[in-house]
N, CA and C atoms as a LAMMPS dump frame, in Angstrom:
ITEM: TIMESTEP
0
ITEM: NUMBER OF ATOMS
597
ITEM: BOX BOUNDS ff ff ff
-5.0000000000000000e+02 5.0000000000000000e+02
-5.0000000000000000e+02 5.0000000000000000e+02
-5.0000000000000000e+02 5.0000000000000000e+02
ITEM: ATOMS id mol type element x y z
1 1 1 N 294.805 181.399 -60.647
2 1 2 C 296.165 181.087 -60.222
3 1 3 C 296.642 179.786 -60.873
4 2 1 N 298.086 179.594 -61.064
5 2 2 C 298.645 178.547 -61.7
6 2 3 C 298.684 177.344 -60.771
7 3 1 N 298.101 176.389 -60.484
8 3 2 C 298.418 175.729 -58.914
9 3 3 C 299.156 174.513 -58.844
10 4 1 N 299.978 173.752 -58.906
11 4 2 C 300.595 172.466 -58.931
12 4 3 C 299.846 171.967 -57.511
13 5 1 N 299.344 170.715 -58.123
14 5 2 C 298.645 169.815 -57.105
15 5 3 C 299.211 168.229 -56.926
16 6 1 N 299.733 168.277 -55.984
17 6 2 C 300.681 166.754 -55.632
18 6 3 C 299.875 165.727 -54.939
19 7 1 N 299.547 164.719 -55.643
20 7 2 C 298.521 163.702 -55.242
21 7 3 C 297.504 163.552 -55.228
22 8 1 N 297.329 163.975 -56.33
23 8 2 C 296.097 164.148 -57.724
24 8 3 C 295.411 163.266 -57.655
25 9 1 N 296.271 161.892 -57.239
26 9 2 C 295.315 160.82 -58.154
27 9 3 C 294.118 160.244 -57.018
28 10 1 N 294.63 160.422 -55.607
29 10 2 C 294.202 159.829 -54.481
30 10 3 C 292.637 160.433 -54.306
31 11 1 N 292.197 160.105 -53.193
32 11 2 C 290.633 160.188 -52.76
33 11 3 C 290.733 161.268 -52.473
34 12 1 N 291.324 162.928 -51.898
35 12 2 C 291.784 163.85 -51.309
36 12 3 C 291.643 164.96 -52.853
37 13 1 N 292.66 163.986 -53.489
38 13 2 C 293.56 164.764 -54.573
39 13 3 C 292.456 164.795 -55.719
40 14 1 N 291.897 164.289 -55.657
41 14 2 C 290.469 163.991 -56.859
42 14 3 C 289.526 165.067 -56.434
43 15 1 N 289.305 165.194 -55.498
44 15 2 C 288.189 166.194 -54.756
45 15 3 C 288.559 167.588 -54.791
46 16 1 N 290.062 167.689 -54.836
47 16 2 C 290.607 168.762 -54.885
48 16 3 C 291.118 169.703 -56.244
49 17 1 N 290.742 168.514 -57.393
50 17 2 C 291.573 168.719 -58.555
51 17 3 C 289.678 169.355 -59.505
52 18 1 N 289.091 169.307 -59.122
53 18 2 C 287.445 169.153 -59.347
54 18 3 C 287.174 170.638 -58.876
55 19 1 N 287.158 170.74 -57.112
56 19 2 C 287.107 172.511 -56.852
57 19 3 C 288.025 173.413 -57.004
58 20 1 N 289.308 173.271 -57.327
59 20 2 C 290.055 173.976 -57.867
60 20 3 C 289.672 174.397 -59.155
61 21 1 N 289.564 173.236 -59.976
62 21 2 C 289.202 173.646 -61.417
63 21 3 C 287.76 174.313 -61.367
64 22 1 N 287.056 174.344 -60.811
65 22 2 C 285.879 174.772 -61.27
66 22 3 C 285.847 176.124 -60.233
67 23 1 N 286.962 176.143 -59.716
68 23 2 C 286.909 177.883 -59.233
69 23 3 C 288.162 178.764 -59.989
70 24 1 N 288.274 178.027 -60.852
71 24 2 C 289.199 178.982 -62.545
72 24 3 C 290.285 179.01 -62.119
73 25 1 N 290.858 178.047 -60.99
74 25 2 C 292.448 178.146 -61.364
75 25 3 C 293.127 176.968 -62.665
76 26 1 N 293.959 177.178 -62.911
77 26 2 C 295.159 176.437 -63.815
78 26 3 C 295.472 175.459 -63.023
79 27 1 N 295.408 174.118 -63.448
80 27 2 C 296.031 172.754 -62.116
81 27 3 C 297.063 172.357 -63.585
82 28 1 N 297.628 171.964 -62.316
83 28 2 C 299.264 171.312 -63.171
84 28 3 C 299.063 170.215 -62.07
85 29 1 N 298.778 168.636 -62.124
86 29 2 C 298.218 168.201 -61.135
87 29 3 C 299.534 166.911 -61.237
88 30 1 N 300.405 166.757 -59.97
89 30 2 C 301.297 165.307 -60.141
90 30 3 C 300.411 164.454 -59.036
91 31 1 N 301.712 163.323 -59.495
92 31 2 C 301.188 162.278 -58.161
93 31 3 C 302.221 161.386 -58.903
94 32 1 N 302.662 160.326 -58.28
95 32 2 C 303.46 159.036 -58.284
96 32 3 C 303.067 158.554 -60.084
97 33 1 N 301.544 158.416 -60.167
98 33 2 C 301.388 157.529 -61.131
99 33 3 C 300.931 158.157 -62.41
100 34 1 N 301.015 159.641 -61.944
101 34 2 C 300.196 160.85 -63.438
102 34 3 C 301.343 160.519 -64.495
103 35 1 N 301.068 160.591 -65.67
104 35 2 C 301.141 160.189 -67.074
105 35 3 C 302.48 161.562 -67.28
106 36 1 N 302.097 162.315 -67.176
107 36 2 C 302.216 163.562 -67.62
108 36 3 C 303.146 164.009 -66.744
109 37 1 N 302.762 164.047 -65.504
110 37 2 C 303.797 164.748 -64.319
111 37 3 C 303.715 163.751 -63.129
112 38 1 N 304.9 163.108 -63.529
113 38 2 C 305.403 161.69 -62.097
114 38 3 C 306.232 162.401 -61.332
115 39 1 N 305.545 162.057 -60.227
116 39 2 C 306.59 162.777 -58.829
117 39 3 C 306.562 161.597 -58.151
118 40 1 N 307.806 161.077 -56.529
119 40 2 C 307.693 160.255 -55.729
120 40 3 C 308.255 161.452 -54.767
121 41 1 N 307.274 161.866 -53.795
122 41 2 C 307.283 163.1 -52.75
123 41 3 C 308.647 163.152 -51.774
124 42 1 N 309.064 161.332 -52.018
125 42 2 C 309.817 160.914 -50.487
126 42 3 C 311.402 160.678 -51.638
127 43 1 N 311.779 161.639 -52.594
128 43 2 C 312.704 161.298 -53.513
129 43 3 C 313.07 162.854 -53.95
130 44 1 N 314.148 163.476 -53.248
131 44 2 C 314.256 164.859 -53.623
132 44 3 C 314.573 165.317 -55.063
133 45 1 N 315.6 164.302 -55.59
134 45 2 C 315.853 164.634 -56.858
135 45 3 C 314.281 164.342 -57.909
136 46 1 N 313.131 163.705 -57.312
137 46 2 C 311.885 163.776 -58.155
138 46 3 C 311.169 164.914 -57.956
139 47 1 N 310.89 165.459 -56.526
140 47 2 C 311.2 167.176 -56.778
141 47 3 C 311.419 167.634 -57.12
142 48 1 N 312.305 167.787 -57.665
143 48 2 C 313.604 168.883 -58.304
144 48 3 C 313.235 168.899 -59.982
145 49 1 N 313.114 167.582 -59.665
146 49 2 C 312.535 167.365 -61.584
147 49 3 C 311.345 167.632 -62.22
148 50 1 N 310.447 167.9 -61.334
149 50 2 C 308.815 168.259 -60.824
150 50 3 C 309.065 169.813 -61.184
151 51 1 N 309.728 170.827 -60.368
152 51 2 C 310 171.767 -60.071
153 51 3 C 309.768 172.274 -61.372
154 52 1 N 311.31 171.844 -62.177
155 52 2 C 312.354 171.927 -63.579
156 52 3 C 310.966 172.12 -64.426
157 53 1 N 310.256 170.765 -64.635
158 53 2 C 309.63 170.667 -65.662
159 53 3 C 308.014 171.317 -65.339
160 54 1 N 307.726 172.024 -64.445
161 54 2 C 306.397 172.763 -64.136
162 54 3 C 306.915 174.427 -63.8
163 55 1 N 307.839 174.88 -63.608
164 55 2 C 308.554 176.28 -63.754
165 55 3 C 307.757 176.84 -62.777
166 56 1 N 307.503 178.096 -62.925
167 56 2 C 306.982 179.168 -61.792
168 56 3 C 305.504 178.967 -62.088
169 57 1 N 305.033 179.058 -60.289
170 57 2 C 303.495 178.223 -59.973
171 57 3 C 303.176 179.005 -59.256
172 58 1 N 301.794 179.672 -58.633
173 58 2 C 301.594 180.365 -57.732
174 58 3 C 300.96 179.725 -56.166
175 59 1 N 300.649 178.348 -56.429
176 59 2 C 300.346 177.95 -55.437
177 59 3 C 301.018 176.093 -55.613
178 60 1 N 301.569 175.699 -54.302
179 60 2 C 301.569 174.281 -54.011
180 60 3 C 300.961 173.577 -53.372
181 61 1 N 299.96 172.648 -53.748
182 61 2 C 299.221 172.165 -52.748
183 61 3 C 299.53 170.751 -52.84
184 62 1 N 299.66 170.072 -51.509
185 62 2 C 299.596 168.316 -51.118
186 62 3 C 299.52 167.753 -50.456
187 63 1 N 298.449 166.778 -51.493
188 63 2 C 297.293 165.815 -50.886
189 63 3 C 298.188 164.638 -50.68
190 64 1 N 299.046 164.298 -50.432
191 64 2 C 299.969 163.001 -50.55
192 64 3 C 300.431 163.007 -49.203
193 65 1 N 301.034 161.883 -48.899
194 65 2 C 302.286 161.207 -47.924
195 65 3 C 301.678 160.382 -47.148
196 66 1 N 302.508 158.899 -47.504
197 66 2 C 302.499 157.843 -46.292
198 66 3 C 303.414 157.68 -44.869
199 67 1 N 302.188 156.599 -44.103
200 67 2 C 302.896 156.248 -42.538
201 67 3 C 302.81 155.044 -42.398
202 68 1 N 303.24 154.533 -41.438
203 68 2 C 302.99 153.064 -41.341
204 68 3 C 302.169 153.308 -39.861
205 69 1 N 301.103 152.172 -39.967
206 69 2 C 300.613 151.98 -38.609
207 69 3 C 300.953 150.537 -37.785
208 70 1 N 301.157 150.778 -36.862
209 70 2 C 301.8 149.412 -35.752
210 70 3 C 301.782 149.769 -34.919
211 71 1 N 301.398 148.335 -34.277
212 71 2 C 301.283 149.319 -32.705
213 71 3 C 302.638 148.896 -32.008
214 72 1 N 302.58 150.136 -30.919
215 72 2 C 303.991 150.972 -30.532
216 72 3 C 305.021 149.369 -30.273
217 73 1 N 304.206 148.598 -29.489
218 73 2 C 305.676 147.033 -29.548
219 73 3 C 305.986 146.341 -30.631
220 74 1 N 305.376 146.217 -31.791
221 74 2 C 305.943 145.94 -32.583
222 74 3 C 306.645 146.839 -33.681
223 75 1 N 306.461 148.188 -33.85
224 75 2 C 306.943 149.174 -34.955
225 75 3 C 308.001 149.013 -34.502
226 76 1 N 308.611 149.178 -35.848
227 76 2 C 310.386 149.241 -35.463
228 76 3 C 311.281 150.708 -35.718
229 77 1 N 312.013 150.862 -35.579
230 77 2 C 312.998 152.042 -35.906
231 77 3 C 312.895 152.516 -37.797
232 78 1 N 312.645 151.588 -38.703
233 78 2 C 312.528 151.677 -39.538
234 78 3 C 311.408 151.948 -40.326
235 79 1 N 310.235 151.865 -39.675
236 79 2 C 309.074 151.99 -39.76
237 79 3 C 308.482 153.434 -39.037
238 80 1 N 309.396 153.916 -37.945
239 80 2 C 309.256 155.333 -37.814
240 80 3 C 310.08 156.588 -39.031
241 81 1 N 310.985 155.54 -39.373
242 81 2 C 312.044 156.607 -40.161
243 81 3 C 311.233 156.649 -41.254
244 82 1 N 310.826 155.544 -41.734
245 82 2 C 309.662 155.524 -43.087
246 82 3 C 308.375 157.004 -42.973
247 83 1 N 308.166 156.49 -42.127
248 83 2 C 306.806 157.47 -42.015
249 83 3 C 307.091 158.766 -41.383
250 84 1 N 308.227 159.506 -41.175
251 84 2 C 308.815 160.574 -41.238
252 84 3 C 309.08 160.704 -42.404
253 85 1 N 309.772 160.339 -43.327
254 85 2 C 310.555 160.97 -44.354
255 85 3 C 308.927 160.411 -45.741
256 86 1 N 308.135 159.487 -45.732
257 86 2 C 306.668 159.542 -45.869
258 86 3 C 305.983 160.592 -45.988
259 87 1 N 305.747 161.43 -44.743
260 87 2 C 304.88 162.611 -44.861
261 87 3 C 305.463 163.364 -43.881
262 88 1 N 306.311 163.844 -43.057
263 88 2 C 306.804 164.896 -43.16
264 88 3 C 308.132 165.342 -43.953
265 89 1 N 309.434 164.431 -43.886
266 89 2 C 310.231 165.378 -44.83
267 89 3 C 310.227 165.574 -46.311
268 90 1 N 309.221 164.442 -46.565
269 90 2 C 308.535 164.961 -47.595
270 90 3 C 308.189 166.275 -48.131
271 91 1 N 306.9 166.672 -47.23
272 91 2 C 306.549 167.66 -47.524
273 91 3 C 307.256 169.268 -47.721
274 92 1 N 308.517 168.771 -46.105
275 92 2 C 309.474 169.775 -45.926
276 92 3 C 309.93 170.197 -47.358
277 93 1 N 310.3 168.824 -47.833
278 93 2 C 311.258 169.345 -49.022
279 93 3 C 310.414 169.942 -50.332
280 94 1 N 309.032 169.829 -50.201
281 94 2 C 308.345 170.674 -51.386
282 94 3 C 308.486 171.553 -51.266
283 95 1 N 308.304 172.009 -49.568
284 95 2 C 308.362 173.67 -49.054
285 95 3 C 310.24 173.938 -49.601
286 96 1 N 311.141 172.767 -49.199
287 96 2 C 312.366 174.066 -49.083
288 96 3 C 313.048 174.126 -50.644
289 97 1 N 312.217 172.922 -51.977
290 97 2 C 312.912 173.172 -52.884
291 97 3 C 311.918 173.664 -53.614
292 98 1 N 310.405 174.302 -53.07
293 98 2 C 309.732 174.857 -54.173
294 98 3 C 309.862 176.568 -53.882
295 99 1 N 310.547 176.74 -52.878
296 99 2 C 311.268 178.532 -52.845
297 99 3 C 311.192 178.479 -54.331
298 100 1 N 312.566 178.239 -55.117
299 100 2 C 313.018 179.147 -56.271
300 100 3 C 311.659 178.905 -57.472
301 101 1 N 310.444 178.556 -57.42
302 101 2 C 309.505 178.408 -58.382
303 101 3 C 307.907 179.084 -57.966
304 102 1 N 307.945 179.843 -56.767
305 102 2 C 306.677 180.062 -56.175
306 102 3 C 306.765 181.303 -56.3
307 103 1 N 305.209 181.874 -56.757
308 103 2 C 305.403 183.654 -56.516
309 103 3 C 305.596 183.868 -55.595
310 104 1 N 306.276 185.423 -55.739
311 104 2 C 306.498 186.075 -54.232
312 104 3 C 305.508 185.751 -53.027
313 105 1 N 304.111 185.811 -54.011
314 105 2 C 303.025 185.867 -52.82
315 105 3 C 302.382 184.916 -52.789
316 106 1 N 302.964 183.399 -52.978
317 106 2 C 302.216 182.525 -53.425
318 106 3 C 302.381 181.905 -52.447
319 107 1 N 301.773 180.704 -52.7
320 107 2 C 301.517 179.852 -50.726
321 107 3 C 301.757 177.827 -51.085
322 108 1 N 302.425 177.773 -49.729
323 108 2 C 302.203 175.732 -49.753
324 108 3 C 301.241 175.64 -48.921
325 109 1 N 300.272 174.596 -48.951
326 109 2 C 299.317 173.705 -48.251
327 109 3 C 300.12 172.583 -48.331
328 110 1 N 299.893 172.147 -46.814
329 110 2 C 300.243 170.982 -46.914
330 110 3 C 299.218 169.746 -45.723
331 111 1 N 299.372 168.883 -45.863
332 111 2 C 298.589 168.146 -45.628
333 111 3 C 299.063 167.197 -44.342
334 112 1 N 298.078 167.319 -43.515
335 112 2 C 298.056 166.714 -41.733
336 112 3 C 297.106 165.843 -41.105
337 113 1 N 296.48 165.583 -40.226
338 113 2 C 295.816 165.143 -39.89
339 113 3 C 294.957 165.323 -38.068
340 114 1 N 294.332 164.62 -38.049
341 114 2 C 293.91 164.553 -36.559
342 114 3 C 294.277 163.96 -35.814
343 115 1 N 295.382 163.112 -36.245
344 115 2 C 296.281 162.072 -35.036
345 115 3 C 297.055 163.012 -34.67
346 116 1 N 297.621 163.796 -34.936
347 116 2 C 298.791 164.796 -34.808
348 116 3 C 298.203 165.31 -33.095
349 117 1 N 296.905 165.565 -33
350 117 2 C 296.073 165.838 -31.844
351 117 3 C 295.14 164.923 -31.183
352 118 1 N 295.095 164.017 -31.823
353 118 2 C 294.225 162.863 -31.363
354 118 3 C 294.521 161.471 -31.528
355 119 1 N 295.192 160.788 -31.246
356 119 2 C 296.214 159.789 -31.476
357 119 3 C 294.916 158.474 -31.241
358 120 1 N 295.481 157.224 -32.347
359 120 2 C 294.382 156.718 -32.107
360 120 3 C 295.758 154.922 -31.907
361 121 1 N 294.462 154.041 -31.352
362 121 2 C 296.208 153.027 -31.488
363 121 3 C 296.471 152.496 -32.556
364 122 1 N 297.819 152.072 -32.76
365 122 2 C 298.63 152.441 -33.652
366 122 3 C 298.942 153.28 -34.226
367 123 1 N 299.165 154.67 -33.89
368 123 2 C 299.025 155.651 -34.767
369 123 3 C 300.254 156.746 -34.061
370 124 1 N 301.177 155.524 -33.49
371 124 2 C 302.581 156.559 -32.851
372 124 3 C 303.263 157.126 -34.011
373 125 1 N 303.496 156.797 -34.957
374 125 2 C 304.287 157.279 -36.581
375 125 3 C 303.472 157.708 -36.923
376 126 1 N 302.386 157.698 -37.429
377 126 2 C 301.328 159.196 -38.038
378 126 3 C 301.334 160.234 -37.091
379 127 1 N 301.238 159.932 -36.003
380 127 2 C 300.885 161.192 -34.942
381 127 3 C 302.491 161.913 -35.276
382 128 1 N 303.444 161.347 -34.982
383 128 2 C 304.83 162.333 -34.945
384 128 3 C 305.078 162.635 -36.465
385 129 1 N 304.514 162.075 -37.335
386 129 2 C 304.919 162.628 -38.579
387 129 3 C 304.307 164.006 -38.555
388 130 1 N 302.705 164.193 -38.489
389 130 2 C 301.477 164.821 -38.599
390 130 3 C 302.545 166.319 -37.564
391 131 1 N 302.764 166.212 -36.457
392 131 2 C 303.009 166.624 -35.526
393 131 3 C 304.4 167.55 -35.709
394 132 1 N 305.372 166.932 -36.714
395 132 2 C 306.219 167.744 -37.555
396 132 3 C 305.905 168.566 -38.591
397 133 1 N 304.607 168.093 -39.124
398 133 2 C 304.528 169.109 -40.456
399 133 3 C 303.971 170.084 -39.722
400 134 1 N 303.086 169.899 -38.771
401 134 2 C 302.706 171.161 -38.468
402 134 3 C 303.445 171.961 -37.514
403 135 1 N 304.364 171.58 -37.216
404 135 2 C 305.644 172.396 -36.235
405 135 3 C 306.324 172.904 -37.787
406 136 1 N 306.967 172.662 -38.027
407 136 2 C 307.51 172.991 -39.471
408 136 3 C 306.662 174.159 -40.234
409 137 1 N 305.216 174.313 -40.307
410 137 2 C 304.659 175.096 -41.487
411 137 3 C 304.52 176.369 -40.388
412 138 1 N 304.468 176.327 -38.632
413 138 2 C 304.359 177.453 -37.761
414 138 3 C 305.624 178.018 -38.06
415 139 1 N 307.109 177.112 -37.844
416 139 2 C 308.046 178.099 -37.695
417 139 3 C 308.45 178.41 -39.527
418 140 1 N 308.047 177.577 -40.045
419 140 2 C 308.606 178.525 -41.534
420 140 3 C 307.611 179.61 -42.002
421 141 1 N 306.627 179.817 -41.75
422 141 2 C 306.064 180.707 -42.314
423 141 3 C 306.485 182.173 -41.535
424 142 1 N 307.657 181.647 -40.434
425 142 2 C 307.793 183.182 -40.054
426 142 3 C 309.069 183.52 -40.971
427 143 1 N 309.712 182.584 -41.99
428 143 2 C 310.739 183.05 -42.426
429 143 3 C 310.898 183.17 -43.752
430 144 1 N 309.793 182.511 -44.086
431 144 2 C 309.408 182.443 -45.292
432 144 3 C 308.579 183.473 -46.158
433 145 1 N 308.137 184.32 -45.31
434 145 2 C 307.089 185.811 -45.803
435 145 3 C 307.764 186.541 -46.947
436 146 1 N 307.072 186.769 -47.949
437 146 2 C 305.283 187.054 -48.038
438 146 3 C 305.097 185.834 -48.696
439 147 1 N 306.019 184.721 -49.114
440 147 2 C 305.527 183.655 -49.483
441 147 3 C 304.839 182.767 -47.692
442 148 1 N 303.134 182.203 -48.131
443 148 2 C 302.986 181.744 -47.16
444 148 3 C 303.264 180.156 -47.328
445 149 1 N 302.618 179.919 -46.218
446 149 2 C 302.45 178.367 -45.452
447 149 3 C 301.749 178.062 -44.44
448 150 1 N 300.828 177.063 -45.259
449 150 2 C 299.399 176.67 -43.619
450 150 3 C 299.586 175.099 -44.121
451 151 1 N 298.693 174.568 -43.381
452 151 2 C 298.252 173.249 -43.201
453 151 3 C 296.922 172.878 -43.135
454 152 1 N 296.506 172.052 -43.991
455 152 2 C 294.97 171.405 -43.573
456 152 3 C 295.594 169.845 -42.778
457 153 1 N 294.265 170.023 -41.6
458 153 2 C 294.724 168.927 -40.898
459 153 3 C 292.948 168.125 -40.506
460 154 1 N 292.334 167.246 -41.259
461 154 2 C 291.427 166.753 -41.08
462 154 3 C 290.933 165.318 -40.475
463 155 1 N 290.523 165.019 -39.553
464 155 2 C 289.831 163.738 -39.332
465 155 3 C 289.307 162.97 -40.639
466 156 1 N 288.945 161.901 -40.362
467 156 2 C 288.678 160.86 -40.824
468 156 3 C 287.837 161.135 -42.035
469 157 1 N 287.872 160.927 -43.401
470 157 2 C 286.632 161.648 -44.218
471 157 3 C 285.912 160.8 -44.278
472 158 1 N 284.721 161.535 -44.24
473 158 2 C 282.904 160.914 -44.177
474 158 3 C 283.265 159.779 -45.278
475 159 1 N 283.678 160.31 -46.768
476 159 2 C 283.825 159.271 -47.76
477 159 3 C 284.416 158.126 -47.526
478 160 1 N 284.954 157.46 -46.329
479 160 2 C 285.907 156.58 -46.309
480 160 3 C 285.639 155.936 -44.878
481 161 1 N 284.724 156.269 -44.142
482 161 2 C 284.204 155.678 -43.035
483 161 3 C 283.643 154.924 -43.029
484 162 1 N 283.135 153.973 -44.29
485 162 2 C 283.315 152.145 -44.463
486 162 3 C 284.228 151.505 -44.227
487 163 1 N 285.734 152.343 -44.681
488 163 2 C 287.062 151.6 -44.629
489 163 3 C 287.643 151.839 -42.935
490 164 1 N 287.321 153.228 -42.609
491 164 2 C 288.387 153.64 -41.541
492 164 3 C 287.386 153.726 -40.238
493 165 1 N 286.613 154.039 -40.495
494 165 2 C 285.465 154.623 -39.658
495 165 3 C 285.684 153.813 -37.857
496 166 1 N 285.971 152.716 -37.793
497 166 2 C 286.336 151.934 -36.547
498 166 3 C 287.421 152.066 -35.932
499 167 1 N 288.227 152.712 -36.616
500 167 2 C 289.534 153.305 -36.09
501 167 3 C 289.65 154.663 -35.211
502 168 1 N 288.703 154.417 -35.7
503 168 2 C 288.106 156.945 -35.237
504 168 3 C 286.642 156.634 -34.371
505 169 1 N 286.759 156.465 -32.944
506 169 2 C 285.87 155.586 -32.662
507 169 3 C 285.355 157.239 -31.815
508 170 1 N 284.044 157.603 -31.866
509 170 2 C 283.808 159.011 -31.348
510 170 3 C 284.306 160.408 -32.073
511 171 1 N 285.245 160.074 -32.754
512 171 2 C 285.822 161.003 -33.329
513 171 3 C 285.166 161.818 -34.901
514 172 1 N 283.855 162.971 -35.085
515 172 2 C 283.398 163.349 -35.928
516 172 3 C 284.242 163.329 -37.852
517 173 1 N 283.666 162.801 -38.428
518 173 2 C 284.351 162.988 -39.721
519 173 3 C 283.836 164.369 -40.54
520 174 1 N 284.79 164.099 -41.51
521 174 2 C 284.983 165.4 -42.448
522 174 3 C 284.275 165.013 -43.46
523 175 1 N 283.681 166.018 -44.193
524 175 2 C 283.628 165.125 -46.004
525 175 3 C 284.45 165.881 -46.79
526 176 1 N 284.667 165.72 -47.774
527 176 2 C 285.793 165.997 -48.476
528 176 3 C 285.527 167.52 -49.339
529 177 1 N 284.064 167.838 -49.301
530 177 2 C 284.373 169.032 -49.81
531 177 3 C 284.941 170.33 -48.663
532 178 1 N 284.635 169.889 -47.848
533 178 2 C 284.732 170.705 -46.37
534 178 3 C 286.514 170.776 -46.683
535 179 1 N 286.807 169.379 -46.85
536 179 2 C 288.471 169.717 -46.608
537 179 3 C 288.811 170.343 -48.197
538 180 1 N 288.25 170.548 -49.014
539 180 2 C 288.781 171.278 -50.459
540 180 3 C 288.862 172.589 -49.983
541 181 1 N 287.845 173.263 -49.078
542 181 2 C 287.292 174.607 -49.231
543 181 3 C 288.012 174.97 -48.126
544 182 1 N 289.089 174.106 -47.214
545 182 2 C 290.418 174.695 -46.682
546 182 3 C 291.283 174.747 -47.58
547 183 1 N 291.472 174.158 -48.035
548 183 2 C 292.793 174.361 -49.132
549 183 3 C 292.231 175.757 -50.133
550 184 1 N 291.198 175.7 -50.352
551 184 2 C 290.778 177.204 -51.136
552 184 3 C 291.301 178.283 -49.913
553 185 1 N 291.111 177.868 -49.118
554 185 2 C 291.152 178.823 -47.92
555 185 3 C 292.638 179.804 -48.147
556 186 1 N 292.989 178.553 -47.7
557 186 2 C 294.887 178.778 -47.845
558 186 3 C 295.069 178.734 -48.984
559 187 1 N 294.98 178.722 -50.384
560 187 2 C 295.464 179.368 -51.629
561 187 3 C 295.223 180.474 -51.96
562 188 1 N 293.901 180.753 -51.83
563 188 2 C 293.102 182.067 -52.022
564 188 3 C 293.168 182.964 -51.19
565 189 1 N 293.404 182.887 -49.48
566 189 2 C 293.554 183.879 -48.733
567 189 3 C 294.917 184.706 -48.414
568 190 1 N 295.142 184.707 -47.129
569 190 2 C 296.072 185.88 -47.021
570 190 3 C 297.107 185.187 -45.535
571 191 1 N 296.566 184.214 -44.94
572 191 2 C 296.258 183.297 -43.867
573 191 3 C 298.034 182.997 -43.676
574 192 1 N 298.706 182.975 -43.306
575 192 2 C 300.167 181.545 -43.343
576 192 3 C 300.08 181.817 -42.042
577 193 1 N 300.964 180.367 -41.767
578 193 2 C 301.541 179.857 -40.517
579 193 3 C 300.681 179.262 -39.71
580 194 1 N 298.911 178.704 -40.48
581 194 2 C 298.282 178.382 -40.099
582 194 3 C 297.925 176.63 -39.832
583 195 1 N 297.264 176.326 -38.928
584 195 2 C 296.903 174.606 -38.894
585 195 3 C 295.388 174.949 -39.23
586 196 1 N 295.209 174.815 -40.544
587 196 2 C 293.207 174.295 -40.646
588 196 3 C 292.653 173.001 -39.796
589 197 1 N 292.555 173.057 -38.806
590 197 2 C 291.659 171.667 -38.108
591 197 3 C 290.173 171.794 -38.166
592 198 1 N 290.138 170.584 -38.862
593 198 2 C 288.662 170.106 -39.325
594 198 3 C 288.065 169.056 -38.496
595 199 1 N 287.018 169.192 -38.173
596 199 2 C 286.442 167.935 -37.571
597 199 3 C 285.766 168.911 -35.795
């Protein structure tokens, strides 16, 4: 399959750009800082230009989108709007402007988390971002058929539990091939309207 992969360059997007390729699909791989194919996720007209210049794809997958964390008395109004339009309308808008470039039967992944269900503190703007994409990928995939739409939504990855690991206090981690071989899941299967929860 032809696959455009958005956020290539990150810890997620690296892991993902590795089992994709070595299970014989085609990666057309962006991210903010790729050479070749610059996207900014939270910028529709960089979409659009993404779209233009990568044509018809059979799968979208992305590893991208920021939030801000603060805790709930100090975050401000602007710092929720950030981390909405960050990682969920972000993502929305891959789903609603990559219609005219996706096969009929081709599918978005998109990318969530475990705050969405497990809120940790500071984590009121990740949790409602997280918490939209995956409200969003249930009700579009009923309107969106036979093109699908799921979600991987993973805890904390094993790889990064030096950095994060105290934040996710009880909370089991992922490692990162575990979360590739959802996204195989949802490219390769038959699955939409799904939440992959890992952990």
């Amino acid at each position: 399959m032809k696959v455009l992969l958005i956020g290539a360059s990150g810890r997620l997007g690296s892991a993902l750009e590795t089992t994709l390729r070595e299970r014989g699909h085609e990666l057309l791989s962006a991210s903010r800082s790729h050479a070749e194919r610059s996207v900014d996720i939270t910028d529709a007209a960089s979409i659009e230009a993404l779209y233009r210049q990568v044509g018809p794809v059979d799968a979208v997958a992305c590893a991208a989108g920021s939030v801000v964390y603060q805790p709930i008395e100090e975050i401000s109004r602007d710092d929720y709007a950030q981390s909405f339009h960050g990682k969920a309308l972000s993502q929305i808008e891959l789903v609603r402007a990559g219609r005219g470039v996706i096969a009929p039967r081709g599918s978005f992944t998109l990318i969530t988390g475990v705050l969405a269900r497990e809120p940790i503190h500071t984590s009121s703007a990740a949790s409602m971002a997280n918490g939209a994409v995956e409200s969003f990928v249930r009700a579009a995939a009923l309107e969106l058929a036979p093109i699908r739409v799921n979600a991987v939504s993973p805890t904390v990855f094993t790889e990064a539990l030096d950095a994060f690991g105290e934040f996710f206090p009880g909370i089991e981690s992922v490692p990162l091939d575990r979360v590739a071989q959802a996204y195989v899941r949802s490219i390769e299967g038959i699955e939409t309207g799904r939440i992959f929860d890992l952990g």
